[in-house]
C-alpha positions in Angstrom: 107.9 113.6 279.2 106.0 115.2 276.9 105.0 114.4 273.3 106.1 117.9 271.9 109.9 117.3 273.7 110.2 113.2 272.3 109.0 114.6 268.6 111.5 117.6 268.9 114.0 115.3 269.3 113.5 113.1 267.1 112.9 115.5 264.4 116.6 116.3 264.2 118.8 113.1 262.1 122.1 113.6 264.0 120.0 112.4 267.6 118.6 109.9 265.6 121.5 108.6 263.9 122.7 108.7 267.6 119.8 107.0 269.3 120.6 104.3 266.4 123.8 104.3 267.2 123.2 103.8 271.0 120.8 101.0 269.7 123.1 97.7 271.1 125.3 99.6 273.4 126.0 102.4 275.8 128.8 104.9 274.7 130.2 107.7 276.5 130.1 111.4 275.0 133.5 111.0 273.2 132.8 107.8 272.3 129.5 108.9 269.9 131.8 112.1 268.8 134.1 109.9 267.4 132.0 108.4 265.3 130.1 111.8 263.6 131.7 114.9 262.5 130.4 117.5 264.9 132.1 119.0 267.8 131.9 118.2 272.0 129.6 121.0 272.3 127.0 120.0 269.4 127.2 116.1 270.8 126.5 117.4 274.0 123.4 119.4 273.2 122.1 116.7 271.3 122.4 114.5 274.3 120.9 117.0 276.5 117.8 117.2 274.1 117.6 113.8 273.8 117.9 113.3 278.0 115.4 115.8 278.4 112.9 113.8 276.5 113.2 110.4 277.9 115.2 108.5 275.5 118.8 108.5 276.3 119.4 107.9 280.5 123.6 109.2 281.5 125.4 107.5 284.7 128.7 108.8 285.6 131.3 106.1 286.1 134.5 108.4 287.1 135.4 110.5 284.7 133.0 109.4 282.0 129.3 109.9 281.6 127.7 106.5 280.1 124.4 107.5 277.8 122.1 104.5 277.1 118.2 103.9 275.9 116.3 104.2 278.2 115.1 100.5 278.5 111.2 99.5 278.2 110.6 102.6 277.4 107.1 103.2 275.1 109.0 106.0 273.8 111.4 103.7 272.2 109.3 102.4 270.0 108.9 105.9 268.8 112.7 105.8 267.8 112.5 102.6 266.7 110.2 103.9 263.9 112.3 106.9 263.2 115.1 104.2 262.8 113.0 103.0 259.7 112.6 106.0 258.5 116.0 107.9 258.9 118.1 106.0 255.7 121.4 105.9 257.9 119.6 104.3 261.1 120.3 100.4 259.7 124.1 100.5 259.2 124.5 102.2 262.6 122.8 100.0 263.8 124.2 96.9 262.6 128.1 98.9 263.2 126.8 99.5 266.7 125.9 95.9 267.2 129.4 94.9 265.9 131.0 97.5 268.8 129.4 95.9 271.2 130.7 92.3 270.5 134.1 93.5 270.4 133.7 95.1 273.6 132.2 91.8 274.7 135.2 90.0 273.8 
């Protein structure tokens, strides 16, 4: 991982309105395209960029690719300071949090 790769990715809003989004739970690809306007192709690029620099780790599980943070991750705290800074970070975070129970239950 390099430092150029982690700030290119989280220079761009959508992967971190993603990585906020992925905050509480892991999604799969059409899973996090459901919840932002932008097409397969675009959600998979982000994810690719955002694979490529250590934050987000995939497993496939069947059909489905699962993304996730990657957990105790130094880089993390990185996005956990673009989450202050990107306006949209807290309700996704809190929505994501309320996913995940739902799931839970």
């Amino acid at each position: 991982m390099t430092a150029d790769r982690i700030f290119e990715a989280l220079a761009s809003r959508p992967r971190r309105e993603i990585l906020a989004y992925l905050s509480a739970q892991e999604l799969t690809a059409g899973e996090i395209g459901q919840r932002f306007a932008m097409s397969a192709p675009a959600i998979s690029r982000h994810l690719s960029v955002l694979s490529s620099a250590g934050l987000v780790t995939s497993e496939r599980r069947g059909q489905f690719v699962y993304y996730r943070l990657t957990p105790d991750n130094l880089v993390n705290t990185l996005g956990s300071f673009a989450f202050a800074v990107c306006p949209s970070a807290g309700p996704l975070q809190r929505e994501s949090r309320r996913r995940a129970k739902t799931k839970a239950t």
